[in-house]
C-alpha positions in Angstrom: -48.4 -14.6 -30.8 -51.0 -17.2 -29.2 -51.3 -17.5 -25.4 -48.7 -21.2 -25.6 -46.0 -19.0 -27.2 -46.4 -15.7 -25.0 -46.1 -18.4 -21.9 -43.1 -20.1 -23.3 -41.6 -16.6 -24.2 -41.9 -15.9 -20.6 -40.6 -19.4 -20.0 -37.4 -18.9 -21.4 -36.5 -15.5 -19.9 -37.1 -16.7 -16.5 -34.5 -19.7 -17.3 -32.0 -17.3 -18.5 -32.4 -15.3 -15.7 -31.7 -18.1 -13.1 -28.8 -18.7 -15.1 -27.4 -15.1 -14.9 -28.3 -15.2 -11.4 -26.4 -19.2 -11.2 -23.4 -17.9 -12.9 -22.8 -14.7 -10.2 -23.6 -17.0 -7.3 -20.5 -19.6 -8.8 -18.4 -16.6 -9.0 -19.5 -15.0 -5.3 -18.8 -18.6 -3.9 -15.3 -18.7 -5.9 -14.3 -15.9 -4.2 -15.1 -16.6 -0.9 -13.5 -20.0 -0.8 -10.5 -18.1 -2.3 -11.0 -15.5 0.6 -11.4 -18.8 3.1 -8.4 -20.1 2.1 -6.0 -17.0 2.3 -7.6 -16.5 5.9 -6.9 -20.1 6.9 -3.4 -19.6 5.6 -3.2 -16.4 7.8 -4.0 -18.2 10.7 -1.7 -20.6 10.5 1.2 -18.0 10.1 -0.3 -16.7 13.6 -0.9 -20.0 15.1 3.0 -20.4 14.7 4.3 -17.1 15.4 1.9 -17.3 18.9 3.8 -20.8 19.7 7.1 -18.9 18.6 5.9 -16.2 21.6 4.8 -18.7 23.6 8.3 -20.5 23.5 9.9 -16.9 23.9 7.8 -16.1 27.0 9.1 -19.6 28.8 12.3 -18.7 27.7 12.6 -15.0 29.2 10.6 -16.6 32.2 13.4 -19.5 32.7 16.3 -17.4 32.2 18.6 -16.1 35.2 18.9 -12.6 33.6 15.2 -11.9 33.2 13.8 -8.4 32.5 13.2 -5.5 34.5 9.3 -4.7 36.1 8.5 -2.6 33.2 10.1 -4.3 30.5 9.1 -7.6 31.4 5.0 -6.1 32.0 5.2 -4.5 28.5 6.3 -8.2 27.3 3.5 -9.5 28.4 1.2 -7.3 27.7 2.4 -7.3 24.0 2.6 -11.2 23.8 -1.6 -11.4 25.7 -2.5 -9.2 22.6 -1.1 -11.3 20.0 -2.5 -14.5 21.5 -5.8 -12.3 21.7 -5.6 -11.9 18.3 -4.5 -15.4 17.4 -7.4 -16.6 18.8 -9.7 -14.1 17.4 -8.6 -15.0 13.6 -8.6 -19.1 15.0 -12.6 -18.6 16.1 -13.2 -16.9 12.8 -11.3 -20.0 11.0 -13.6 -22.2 12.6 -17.6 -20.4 11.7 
């Protein structure tokens, strides 16, 4: 093989080789736009069920019958932790 051919040779592997490598990044980004949109989904089922809580917690705070000390602390101790987490998955929505 003459120097032109042995170049052109090498030529032609390296473009096959950026197109392996094209190819796997398509499918890595594929999956993490799927993986973006299940998450978004996610955090929509949270942002409502934290404005369900929400409404709940006005509710239970506007009512005559109320709840007792501990039941009403371990109330809102529960309903903190899901807005905690609610926000944690909305920050992550938003990088």
């Amino acid at each position: 093989m003459t120097q032109p051919e042995i170049q052109l040779k090498r030529v032609h592997e390296k473009i096959l080789l950026l197109l392996k490598q094209h190819q796997a990044l398509q499918k890595e980004n594929e999956h993490l736009k799927e993986d973006i949109r299940k998450m978004q989904a996610k955090g929509e089922i949270l942002t409502r069920d934290a404005e369900k809580f929400r409404h709940q917690a006005d509710v239970l705070k506007l009512s005559d019958r109320g709840l007792e000390d501990p039941d009403k602390k371990m109330l809102e101790k529960r309903l903190s932790q899901y807005v905690r987490e609610i926000d944690k998955c909305i920050a992550l929505l938003q990088e």
